[in-house]
KEDOLUM-48745 format. One record per residue (C-alpha): chain; y, x, z; residue number from 1. Coordinates in steps of 0.2 Angstrom, whole numbers. Example, Ala and Ser with C-alpha at 12.3 -4.5 7.8 and 13.67 -1.06 7.14 Angstrom:
BEGIN
+-------+-------+-------+-------+-----+
: chain :     y :     x :     z :   n :
+-------+-------+-------+-------+-----+
:     A :   -22 :    62 :    39 :   1 :
:     A :    -5 :    68 :    36 :   2 :
+-------+-------+-------+-------+-----+
//
This chain:
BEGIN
+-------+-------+-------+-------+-----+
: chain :     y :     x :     z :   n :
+-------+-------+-------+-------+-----+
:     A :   416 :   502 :   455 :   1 :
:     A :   425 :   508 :   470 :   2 :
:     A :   436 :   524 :   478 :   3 :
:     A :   445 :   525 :   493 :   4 :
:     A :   438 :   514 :   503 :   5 :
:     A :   446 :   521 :   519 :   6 :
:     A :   437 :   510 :   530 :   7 :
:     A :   438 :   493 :   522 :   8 :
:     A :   421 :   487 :   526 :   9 :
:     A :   426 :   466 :   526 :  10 :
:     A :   427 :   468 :   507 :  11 :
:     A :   415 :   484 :   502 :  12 :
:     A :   403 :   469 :   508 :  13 :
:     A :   408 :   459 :   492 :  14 :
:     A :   413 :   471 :   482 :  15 :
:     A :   396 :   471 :   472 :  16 :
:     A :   396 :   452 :   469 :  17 :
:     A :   389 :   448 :   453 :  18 :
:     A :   386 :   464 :   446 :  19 :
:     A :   371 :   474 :   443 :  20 :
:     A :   376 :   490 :   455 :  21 :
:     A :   390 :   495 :   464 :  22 :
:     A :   394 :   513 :   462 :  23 :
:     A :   405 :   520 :   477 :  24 :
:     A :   416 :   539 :   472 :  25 :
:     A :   418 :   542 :   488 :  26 :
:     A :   432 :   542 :   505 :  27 :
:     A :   425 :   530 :   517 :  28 :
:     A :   433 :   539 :   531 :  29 :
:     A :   450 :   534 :   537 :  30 :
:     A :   456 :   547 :   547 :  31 :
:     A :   474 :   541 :   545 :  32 :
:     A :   481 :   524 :   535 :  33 :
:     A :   499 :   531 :   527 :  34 :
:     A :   503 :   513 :   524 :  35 :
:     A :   501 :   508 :   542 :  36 :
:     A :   500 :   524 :   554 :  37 :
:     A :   492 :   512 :   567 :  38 :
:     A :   476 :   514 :   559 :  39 :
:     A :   462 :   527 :   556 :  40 :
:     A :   454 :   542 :   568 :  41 :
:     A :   471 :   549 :   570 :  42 :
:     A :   482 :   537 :   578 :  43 :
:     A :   467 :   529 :   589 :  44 :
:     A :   467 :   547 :   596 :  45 :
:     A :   485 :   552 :   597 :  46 :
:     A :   494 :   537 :   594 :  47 :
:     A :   507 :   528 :   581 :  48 :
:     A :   522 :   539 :   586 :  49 :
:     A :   514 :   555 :   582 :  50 :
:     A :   506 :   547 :   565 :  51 :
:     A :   522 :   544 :   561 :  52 :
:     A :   528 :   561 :   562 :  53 :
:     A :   512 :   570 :   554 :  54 :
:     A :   515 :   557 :   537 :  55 :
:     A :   533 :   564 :   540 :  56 :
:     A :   529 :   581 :   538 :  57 :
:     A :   514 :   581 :   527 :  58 :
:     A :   526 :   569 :   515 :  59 :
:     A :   540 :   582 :   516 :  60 :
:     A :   527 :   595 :   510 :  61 :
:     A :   532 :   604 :   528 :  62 :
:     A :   511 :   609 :   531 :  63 :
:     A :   513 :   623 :   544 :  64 :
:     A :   523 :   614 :   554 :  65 :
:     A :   510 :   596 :   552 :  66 :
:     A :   497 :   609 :   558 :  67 :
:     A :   505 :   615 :   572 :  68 :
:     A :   508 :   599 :   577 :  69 :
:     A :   490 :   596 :   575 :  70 :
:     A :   485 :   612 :   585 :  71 :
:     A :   495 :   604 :   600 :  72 :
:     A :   488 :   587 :   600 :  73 :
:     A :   468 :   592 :   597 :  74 :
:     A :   472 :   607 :   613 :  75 :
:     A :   459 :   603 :   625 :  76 :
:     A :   447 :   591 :   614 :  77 :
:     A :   431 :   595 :   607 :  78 :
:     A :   440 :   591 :   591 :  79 :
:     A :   424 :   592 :   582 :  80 :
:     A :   415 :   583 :   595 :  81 :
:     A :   427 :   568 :   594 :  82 :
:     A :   430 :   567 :   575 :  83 :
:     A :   411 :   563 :   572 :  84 :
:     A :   409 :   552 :   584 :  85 :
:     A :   424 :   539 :   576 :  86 :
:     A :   417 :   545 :   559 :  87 :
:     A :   399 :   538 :   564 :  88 :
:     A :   407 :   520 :   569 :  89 :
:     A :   414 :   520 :   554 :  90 :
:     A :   399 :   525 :   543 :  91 :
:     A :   389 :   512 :   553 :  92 :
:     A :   399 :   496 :   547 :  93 :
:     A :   402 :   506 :   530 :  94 :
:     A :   383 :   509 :   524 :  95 :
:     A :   379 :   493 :   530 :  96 :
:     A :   390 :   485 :   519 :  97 :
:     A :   382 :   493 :   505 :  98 :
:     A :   374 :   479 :   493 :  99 :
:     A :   359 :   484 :   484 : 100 :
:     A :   358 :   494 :   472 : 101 :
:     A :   373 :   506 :   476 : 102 :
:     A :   376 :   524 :   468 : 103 :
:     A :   388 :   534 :   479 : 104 :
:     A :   396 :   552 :   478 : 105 :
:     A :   407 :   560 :   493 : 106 :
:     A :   426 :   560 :   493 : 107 :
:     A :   436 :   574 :   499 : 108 :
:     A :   437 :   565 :   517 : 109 :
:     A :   418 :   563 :   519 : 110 :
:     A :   407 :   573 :   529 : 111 :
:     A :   390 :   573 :   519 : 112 :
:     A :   377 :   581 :   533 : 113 :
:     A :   380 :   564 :   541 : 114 :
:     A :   376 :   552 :   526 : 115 :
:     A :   357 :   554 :   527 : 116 :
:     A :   358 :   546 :   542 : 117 :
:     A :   366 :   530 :   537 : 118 :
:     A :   362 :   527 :   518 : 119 :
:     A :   348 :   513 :   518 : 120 :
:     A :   336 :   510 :   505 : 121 :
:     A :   345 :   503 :   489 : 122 :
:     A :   358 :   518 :   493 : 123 :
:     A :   357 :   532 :   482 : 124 :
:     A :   367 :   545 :   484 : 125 :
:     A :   370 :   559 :   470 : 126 :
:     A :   382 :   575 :   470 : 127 :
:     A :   380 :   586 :   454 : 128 :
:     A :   367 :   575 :   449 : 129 :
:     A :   362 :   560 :   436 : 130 :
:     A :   354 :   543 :   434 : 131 :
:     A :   352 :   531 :   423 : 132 :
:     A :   360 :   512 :   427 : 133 :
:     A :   360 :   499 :   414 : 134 :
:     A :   353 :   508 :   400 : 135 :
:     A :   368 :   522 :   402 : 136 :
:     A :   366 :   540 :   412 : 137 :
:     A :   381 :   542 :   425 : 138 :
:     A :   385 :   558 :   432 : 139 :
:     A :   391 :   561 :   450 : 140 :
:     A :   401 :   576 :   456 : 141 :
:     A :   405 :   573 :   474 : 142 :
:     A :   421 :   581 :   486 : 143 :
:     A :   438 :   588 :   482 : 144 :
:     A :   446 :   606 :   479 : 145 :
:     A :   453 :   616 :   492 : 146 :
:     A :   471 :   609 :   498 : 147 :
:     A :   482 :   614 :   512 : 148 :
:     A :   477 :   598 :   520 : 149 :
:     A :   461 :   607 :   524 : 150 :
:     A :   451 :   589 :   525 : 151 :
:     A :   432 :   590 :   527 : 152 :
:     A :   423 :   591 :   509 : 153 :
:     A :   434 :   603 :   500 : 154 :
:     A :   425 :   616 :   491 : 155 :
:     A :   430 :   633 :   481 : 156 :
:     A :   434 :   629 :   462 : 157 :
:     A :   418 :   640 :   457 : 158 :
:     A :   406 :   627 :   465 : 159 :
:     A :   413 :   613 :   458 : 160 :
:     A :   412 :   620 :   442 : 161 :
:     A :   396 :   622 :   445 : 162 :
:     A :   393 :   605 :   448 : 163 :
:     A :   400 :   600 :   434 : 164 :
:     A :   391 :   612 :   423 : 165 :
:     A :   375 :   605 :   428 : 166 :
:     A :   376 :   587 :   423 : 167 :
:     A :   376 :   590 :   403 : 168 :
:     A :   381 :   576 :   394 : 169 :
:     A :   383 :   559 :   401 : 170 :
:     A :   389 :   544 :   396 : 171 :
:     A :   397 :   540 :   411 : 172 :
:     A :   407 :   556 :   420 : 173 :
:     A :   410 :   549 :   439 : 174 :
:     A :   419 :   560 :   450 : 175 :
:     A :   431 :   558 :   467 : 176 :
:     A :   445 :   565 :   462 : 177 :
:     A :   451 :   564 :   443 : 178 :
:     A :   452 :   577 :   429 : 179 :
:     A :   467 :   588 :   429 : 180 :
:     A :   479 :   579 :   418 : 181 :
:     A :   499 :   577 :   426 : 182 :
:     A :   497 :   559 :   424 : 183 :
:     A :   481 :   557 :   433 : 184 :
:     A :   486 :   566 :   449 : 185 :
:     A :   502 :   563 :   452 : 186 :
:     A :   505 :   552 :   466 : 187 :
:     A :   519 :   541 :   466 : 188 :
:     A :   520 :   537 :   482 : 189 :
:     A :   516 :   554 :   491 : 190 :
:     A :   528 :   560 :   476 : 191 :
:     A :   516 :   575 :   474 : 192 :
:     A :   502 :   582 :   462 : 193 :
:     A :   485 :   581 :   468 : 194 :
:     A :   472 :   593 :   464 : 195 :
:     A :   464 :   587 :   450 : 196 :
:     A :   448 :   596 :   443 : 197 :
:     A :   451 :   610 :   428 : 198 :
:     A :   431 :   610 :   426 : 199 :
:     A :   432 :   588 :   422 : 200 :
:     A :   443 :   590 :   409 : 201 :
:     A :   434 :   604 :   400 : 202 :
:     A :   418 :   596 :   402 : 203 :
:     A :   429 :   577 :   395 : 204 :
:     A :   433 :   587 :   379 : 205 :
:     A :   417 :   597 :   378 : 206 :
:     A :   404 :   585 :   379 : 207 :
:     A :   415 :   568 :   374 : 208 :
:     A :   408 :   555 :   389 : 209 :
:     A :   411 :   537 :   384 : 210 :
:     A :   421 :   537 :   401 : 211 :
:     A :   427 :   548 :   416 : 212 :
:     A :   429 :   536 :   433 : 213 :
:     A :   436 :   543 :   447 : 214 :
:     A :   450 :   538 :   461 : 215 :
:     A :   458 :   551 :   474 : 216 :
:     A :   477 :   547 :   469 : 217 :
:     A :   482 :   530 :   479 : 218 :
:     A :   498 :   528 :   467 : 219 :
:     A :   494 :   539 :   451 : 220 :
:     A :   507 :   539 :   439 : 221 :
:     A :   495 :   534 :   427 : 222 :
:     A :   480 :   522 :   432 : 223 :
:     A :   471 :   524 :   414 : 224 :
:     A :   473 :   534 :   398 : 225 :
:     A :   461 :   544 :   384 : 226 :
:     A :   457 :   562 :   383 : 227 :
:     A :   450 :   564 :   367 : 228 :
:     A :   436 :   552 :   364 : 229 :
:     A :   436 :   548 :   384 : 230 :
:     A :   444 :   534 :   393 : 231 :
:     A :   448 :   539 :   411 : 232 :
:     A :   451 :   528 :   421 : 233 :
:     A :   457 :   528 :   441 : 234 :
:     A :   446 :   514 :   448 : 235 :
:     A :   458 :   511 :   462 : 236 :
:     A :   462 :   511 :   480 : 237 :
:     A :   452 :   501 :   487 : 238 :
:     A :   457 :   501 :   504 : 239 :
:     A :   474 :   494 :   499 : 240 :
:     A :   467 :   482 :   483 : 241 :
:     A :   452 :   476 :   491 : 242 :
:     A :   447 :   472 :   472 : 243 :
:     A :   433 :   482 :   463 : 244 :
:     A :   435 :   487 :   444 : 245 :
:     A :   421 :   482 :   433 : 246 :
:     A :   413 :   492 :   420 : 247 :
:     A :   405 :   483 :   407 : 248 :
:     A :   395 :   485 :   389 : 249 :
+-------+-------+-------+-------+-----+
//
């Protein structure tokens, strides 16, 4: 089980060693590395100097002024144009590093029209949707809520609801980002809440999941804890860990 893979494809390619699946929630895209500004889309584009000082305002909670800056840099470049073309080398070495079998959902920094073209057979991906692995059923909700740092899969509350709504009851509740519990998405780090999902932890109580898996929050104040009858559990950030967490029964 992975999250936040931000472009760690050496050790997504061993991630599934000795394990029945691998199951992926999603962020394969590094756009920018807050760790170490010299990586990602972002500074490859505009360089380390001005990765710094987006971190510095995005940290400082100072969005306008990061997407002012952001406006100045993209003038003149196809921004669209150029983001998908560093987001398909980077899907390229990712799905190729896909053991089979994988199950995989979207993260909020993902651009799902472009997945079909790179998931290989033994690659399933599912977003609002179940399947059974091992005996159990797993459910997949895909993407984040809407933010102000506006990134590529963020949809309206309403449809993630939605999604939600239509799994039913699963055994295992696999989302990107986690329920919304203070302890889950706060970001230690960052020193910042992330949105978590209202319409998780409705569905955690309501239909009792042996566990809710998700990832999102690189530094979460709290990386495991039980909602009721539900262990949630933030499977990590891989790009950073490099480690998978295993599920077993």
């Amino acid at each position: 089980m992975v999250s936040d893979v931000h472009g760690n494809a050496r050790d997504l390619a061993r991630a599934g060693d000795g394990a029945d699946a691998l199951v992926c929630l999603g962020d394969l895209v590094l756009f920018l590395d807050y760790a170490d500004h010299s990586r990602g889309i972002f500074p490859d584009l505009f360089g380390t100097e001005n990765a710094d000082l987006i971190v510095e305002l995005r940290t400082a909670r100072r969005f306008e002024e990061a997407r002012e800056l952001g406006r100045r840099l993209w003038a003149g470049i196809d921004r669209a144009a150029a983001t998908e073309e560093a987001v398909r080398k980077q899907y390229a070495e990712l799905f190729a590093a896909f053991p089979a079998p994988t199950y995989a959902t979207y993260g909020n920094v993902d651009m799902p029209q472009l997945w079909p073209e790179y998931a290989r057979p033994g690659t399933t991906v599912l977003d609002g949707e179940r399947v059974e692995i091992g005996g159990r059923v797993f459910g997949f909700v895909g993407g984040g809520l809407r933010t102000p740092m506006r990134t590529p899969y963020e949809i309206d509350d309403e449809e993630y609801a939605a999604k939600v709504e239509a799994l039913g009851e699963v055994d295992v509740l696999c989302s990107h980002i986690p329920p919304e519990v203070p302890e889950l998405v706060y970001d230690t780090v960052a020193r910042r809440f992330e949105r978590g999902s209202r319409a998780l932890l409705d569905a955690i109580r309501r239909t009792r999941p042996r566990y809710a898996l998700f990832g999102h929050v690189h530094q979460p104040l709290a990386r495991r804890m039980r909602v009721g009858a539900t262990e949630c559990v933030n499977v990590g950030h891989f790009a950073s860990t490099g480690r998978p967490w295993a599920l077993e029964w």
